[in-house]
N, C-alpha and C positions, 0 to 999 in steps of 0.2 A: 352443721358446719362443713364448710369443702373442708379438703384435704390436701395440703401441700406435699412432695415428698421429693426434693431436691437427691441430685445424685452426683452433687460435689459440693465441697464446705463455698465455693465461690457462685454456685447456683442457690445456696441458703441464705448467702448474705445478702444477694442481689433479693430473694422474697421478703428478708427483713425492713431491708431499705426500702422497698415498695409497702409493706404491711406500715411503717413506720410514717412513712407519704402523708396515709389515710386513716391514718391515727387509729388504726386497726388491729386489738388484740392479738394474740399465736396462744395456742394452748401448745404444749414441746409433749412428743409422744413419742416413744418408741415399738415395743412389740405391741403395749396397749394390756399389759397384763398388769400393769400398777397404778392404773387412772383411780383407784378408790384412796389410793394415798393422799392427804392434804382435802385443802380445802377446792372445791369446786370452782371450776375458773368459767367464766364467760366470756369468750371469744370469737371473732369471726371466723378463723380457721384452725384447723388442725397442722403445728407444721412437724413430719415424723420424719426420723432417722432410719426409716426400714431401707433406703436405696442408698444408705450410707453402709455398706457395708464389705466386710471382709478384713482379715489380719494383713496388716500393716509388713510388720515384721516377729518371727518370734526366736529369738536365742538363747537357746537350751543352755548355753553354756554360759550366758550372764543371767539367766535365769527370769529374763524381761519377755513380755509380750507388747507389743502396741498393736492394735484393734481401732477399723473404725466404727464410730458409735452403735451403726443397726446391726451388727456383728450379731447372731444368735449366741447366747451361754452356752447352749450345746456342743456350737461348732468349736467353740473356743475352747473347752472341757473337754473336745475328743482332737484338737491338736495335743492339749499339755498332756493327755493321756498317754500318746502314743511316744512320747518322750517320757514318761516316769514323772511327769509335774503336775502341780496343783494351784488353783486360787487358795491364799492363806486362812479366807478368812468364811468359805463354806455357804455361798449367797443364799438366803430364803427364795422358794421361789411361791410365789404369793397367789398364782392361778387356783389352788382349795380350797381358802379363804374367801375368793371374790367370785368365783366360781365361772371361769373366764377361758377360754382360747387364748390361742395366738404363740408367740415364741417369746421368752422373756432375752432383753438387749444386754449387751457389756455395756452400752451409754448410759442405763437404766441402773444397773450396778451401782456406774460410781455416781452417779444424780443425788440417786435417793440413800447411797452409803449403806447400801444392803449387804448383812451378814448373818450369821450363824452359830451355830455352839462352838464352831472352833475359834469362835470371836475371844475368847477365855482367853486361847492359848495363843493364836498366829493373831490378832486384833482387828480389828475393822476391815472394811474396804478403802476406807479415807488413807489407812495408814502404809496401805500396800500401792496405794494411787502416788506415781511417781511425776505423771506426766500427763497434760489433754492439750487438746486446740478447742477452741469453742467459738462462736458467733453471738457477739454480745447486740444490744439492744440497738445498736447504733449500726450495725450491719457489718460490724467488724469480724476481721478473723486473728484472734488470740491464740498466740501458744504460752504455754506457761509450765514449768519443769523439761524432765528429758529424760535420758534413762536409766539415771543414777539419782543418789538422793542428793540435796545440796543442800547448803542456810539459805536462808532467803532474807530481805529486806523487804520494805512496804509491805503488801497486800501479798501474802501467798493463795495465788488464785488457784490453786489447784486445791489444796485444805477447804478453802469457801467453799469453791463449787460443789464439793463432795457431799452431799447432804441439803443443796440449795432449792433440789428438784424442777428443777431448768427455772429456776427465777431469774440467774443471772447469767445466762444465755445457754443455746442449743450446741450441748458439747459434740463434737463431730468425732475425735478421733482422744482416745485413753493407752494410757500405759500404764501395765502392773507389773509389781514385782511377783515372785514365783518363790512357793515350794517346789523342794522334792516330793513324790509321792510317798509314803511309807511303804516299807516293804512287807509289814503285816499291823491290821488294825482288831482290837478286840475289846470288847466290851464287859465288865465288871456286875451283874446287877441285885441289887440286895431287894427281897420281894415283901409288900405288905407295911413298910414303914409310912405311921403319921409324920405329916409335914416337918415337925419340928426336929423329930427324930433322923428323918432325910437329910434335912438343912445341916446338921451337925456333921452324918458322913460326908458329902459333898465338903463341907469347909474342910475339915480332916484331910479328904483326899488332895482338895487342891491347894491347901497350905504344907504337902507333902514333899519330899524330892522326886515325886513318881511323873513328874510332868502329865499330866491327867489333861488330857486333849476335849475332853468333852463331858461337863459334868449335870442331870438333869432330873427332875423325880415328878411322877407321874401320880398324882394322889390313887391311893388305894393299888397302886399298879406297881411300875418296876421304879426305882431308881439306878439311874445309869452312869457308871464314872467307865469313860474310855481311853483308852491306852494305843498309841502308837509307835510304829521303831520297828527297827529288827528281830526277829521272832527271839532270840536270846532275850535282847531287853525285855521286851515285852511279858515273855513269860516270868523271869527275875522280880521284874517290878510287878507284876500282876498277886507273886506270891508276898510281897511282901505288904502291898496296898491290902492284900485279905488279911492277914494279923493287922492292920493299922486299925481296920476298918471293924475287928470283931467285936466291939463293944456297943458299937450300932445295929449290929446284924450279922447273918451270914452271908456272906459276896461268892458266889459261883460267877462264870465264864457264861456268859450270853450267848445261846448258838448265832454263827455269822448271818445266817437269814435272818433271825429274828434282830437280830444288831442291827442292822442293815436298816430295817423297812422301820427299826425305832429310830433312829438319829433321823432319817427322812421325815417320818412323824411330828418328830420337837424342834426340825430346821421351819419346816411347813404351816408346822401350828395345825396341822391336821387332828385333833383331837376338838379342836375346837371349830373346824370348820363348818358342822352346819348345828343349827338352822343359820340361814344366813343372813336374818332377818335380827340374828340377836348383832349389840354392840359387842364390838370386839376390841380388848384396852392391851396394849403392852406397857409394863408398867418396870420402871428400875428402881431397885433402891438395895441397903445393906441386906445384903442376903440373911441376917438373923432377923431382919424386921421384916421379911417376909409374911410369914405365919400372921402377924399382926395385921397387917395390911388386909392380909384376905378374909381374916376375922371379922373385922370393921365392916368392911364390906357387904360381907357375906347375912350380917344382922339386919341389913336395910334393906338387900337385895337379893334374888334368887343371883345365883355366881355358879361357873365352873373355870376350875384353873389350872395349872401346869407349872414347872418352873424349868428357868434354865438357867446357865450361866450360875452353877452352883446355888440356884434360889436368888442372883442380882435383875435374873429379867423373870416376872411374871407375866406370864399371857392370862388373861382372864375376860371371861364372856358373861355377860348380862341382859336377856331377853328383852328390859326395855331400855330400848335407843331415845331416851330420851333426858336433856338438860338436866331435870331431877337428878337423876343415874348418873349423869355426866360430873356432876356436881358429888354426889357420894363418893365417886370412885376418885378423884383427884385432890380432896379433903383429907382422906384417909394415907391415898400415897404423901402429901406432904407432910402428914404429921408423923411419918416414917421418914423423912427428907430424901422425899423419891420423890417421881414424876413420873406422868403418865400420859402416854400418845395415844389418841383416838385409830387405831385402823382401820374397823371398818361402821359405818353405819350410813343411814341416809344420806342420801344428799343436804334435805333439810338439817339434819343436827349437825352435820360436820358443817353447812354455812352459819347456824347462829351459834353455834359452841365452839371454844379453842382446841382446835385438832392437838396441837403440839402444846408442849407444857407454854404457858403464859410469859412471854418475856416481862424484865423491867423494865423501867424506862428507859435507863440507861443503852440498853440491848436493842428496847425498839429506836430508839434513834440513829446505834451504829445498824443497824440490820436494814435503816429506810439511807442512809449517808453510803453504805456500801452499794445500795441498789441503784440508787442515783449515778454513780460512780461508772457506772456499766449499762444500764438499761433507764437512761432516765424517764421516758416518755411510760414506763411500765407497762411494758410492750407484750412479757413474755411470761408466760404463765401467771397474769395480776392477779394476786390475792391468794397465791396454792397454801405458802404456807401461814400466813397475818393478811385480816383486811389492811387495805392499802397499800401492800408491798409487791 
């Protein structure tokens, strides 16, 4: 495939309208570290966001950033750094798992609505995404939101696009809301508990008044509930989450290195990164019907897993990538009333199996009426996340 790489949203539209011409797919790319996402797209060209870049504007004192799309995460984490700020919601970055170069994008971010275990506490990236312009399928340039939140009427295009993975066009320029940094973080971790017994501290802690910023357990390994705030608070709440918590275990203070390169770990999904040859399933559902899930699974198929998000997201890996497996693992999470997204596995099985959990009908119809809406010729990323769409 060429490689388009426009270096203004009016230099993108103008490739749109010519790709559009010649009834010519776009696959939408940014740093190129999250191409194993979704389904496999077939395309004449590549059209990437990397010469789109640079912060827009960032004010520390409303607490907003705007970035255009090929923006590095780096660069945009050692701006809010040097101001005391943060992204709320702690982005995965997916390069372990795929086992990939390159730089991961802010366009890439709000795309694919990539987050983290601080997803618990500060919520998605969807939710922190205030603002984009984008280039829909018709060669247009869209802006949608601003730098405040607002209601909206029709279509909030900024909500859709969040999670669309450039189906409903090549987002150019994004606005987030902002944390403060904390001024001390520390880690709680209770060692050796089975799953179910984990599942229980973790619900405890985070139906707690401890505000518990990150709660996660690692079979046979650590379980992790983390604490944010002021060193007062924190140590306050730290001693009283350890009586909360003594009936599941004993909770000690996590050294900061070893805190550190754990939360990196369970953002990363690094425990399960290789072989990388095995399928790799992220799975949500009620965090007490976790254990079940895995059980179920675990009977049919060789499995390793992890939890986060207090036991609501399972990561879980199974050596063969194939329908069968695909079929076991999404059985199981429904009969817990969860669901489960393929991350990583072949090309082949992510094209004849459902990447993302299966819509309805209903859902396939608003999902092909929204797309039409914006991209009708289905131009732009066809098929990443539903054949046809």
């Amino acid at each position: 495939m060429s490689l388009l790489a426009p270096g203004s949203e009016n230099e993108a539209a103008d490739m749109v309208r010519a790709a559009r011409a010649r009834k010519a797919a776009l696959v939408i790319e940014g740093g190129g570290t999250r191409a194993g996402l979704g389904r496999p797209v077939q395309a004449e060209s590549v059209l990437s966001t990397r010469a789109l870049s640079g912060i827009v504007f960032h004010e520390p004192a409303e607490l907003v950033i705007r970035a255009r799309a090929g923006t590095p995460l780096a660069a945009i984490e050692a701006s809010l750094a040097a101001h005391g700020q943060m992204l709320p919601f702690e982005p995965m970055d997916h390069r372990a798992i795929y086992g990939v170069e390159g730089e991961p994008t802010i366009g890439a971010i709000a795309a694919c609505n990539i987050s983290g275990p601080r997803r618990i506490f500060g919520g998605a990236a969807r939710d922190a995404l205030i603002g984009l312009r984008f280039v829909n399928g018709l060669g247009e340039i869209i802006q949608s939101g601003g730098r405040v939140m607002k209601n909206v009427t029709g279509l909030d295009l900024v909500k859709l696009s969040a999670g669309a993975h450039g189906t409903l066009g090549l987002i150019a320029e994004v606005t987030f809301k902002l944390l403060p940094r904390p001024q001390v973080e520390r880690t709680l971790a209770l060692r050796g508990l089975d799953d179910k017994t984990a599942i229980a501290a973790l619900t405890a802690g985070l139906g707690s008044q401890y505000s518990v910023t990150g709660a996660a357990h690692l079979p046979g390994g650590v379980t992790g509930l983390r604490l944010e705030g002021f060193a007062e608070s924190v140590s306050y709440r730290g001693a009283r989450l350890t009586e909360l918590l003594a009936p599941h275990g004993r909770a000690a203070w996590m050294d900061d290195g070893e805190a550190a390169a754990y939360w990196r770990d369970i953002r990363d999904a690094r425990p399960l990164a290789a072989p990388r040859e095995a399928a790799l399933w992220r799975i949500s559902a009620p965090p007490t019907r976790g254990p079940k899930i895995v059980a179920d699974i675990a009977r049919e198929r060789a499995a390793r897993w992890f939890y986060d998000w207090g036991g609501g997201l399972i990561w879980l890996a199974t050596p063969e990538a194939d329908e069968a497996g695909a079929a076991i693992v999404r059985a199981a999470a429904a009969a817990a009333h969860g669901y489960a997204t393929l991350v990583r596995a072949s090309d082949a099985l992510r094209q004849s199996a459902h990447v993302f959990q299966t819509p309805s009908e209903v859902e396939m119809r608003l999902s092909n009426a929204v797309k039409a809406s914006v991209d009708p010729d289905r131009l732009l990323n066809p098929g990443r996340m539903y054949a046809g769409v």
